[in-house]
N, C-alpha and C positions, 0 to 999 in steps of 0.2 A: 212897824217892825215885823207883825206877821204876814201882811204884804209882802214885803221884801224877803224874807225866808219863803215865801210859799213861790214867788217871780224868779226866782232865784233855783228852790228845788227843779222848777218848769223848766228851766233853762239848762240846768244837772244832767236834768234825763233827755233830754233833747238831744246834747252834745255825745251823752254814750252811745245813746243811739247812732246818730251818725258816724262813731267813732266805731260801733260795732259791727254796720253795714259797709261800712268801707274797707272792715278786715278781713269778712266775709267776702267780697268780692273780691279784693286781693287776693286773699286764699285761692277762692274759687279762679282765678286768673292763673295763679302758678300754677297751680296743678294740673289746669289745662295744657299751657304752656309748655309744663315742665311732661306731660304725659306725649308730647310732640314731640322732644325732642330726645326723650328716649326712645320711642317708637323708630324716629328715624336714625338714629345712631345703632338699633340695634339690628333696624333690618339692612342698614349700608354696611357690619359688621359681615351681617351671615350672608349678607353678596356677595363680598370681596375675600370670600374664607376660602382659602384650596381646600380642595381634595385629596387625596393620595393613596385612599385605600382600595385598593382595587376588588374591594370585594362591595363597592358601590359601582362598578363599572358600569354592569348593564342599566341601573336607575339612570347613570348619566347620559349613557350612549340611547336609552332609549325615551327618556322623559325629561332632563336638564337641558340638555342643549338644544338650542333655540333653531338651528338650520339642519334640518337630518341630511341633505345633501351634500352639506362639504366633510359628511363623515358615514358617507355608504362603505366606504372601500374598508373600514374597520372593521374587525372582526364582530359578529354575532355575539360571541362568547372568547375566551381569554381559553386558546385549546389548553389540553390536556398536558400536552409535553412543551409545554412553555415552561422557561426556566429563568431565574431572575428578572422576575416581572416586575416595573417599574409603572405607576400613573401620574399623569395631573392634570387637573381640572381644575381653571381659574378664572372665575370671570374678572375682567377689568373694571378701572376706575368710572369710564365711562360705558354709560347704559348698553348694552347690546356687544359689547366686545366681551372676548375672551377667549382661552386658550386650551386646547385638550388633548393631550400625547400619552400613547401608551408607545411602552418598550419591553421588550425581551428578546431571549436567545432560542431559537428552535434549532432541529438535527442541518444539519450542512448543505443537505440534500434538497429540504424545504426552502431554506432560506435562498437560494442559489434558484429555485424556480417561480418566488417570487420575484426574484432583481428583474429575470425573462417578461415576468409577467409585465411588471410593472414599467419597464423601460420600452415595452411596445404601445404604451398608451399615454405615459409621460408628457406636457407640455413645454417643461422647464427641467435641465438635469446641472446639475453645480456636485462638485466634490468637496465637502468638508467646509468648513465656515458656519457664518448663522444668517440670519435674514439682511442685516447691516451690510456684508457682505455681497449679499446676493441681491437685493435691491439696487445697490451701485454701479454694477458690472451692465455693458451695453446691453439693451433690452431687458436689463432683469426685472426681476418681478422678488415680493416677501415673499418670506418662507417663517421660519421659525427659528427659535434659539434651542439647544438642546436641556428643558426644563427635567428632566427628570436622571441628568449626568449630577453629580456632585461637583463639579469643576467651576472654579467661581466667573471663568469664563463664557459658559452656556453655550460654546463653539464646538461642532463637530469636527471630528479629525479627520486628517483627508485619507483616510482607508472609508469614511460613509460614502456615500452615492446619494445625493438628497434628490429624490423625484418629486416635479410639483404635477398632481392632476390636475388644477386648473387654481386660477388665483386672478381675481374680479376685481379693478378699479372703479370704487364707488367715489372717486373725490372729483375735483373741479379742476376747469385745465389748469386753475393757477396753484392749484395745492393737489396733485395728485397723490393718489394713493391716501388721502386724509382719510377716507374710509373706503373699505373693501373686507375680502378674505380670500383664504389660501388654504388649501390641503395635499398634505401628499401622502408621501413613506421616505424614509431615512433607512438606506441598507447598507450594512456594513458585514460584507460576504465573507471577509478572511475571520470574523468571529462571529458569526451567524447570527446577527443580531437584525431586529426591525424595531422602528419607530415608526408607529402612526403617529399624524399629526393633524390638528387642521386648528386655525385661526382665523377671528372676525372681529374688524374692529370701526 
């Protein structure tokens, strides 16, 4: 009988054991796990976060964005006498894309010698619409949607002038335009308004 209680205890503590290594490892499994996949939920969260404040402009225009080239033609600094200043800053779902527009209104005078400027160096000129638009039409190329209008349509009205400075087909002949980018300015002379723009995707 004391056999059998003592083969028996052996057998008791054997099975906790086992029983407490394996919750242990469990444990230590989730946590692992579970420390994965908050990590990646939380950094595909602050990816995919816009922007809008334009008082992160310059961090974006000079340290976020990934191609400083399709966005020289941006201003330095958000001048002085800019008025209803509008930003946004999105990166896409997918890795390497995404979208950056500012807008405002300057004096009539400015606005009106930037359209000059920028219509002598222009590659692509469309009046009002959005990229959907301007991609369709013979020869078009993307452009952009108007991200920083309120209009649930995101479509420029045809008083804008959308200039594209140049816009890159990275895709394949059978899927063109799958990846590229685009930048320009969006003018709108009769209310003295500009949008910079530029997108990659």
């Amino acid at each position: 009988m004391k056999q059998y209680i003592s083969t028996r205890s052996l057998a008791d503590k054997f099975l906790v054991q086992i029983f407490t290594i394996s919750l242990l490892f469990l444990g230590t499994t989730g946590i692992v796990a579970g420390g994965f996949f908050i990590r990646d939920a939380f950094s595909q969260s602050s990816e995919t976060k816009e922007i809008t404040s334009t008082k992160r402009y310059g961090e974006i225009r000079s340290q976020i964005w990934s191609n400083p080239l399709t966005i020289k033609h941006f201003p330095q600094t958000i001048p002085t006498d800019a008025q209803e200043v509008k930003m946004i800053y999105a990166p896409g779902l997918i890795k390497g894309s995404s979208t950056f527009q500012l807008r405002y209104k300057l004096p009539s005078t400015k606005v009106k010698k930037l359209l000059v400027d920028y219509q002598k160096v222009a590659k692509h000129k469309y009046f009002g619409g959005n990229t959907n638009d301007h991609v369709n039409q013979p020869q078009g190329v993307p452009t952009t949607f108007f991200y920083t209008h309120k209009s649930a349509e995101q479509t420029f009205p045809p008083t804008y002038q959308i200039l594209v400075l140049n816009a890159r087909d990275r895709g394949t002949p059978d899927f063109k335009w799958q990846h590229g980018d685009s930048y320009g300015v969006a003018i709108d002379k009769f209310n003295s308004e500009i949008v910079y723009w530029a997108e990659q995707w």
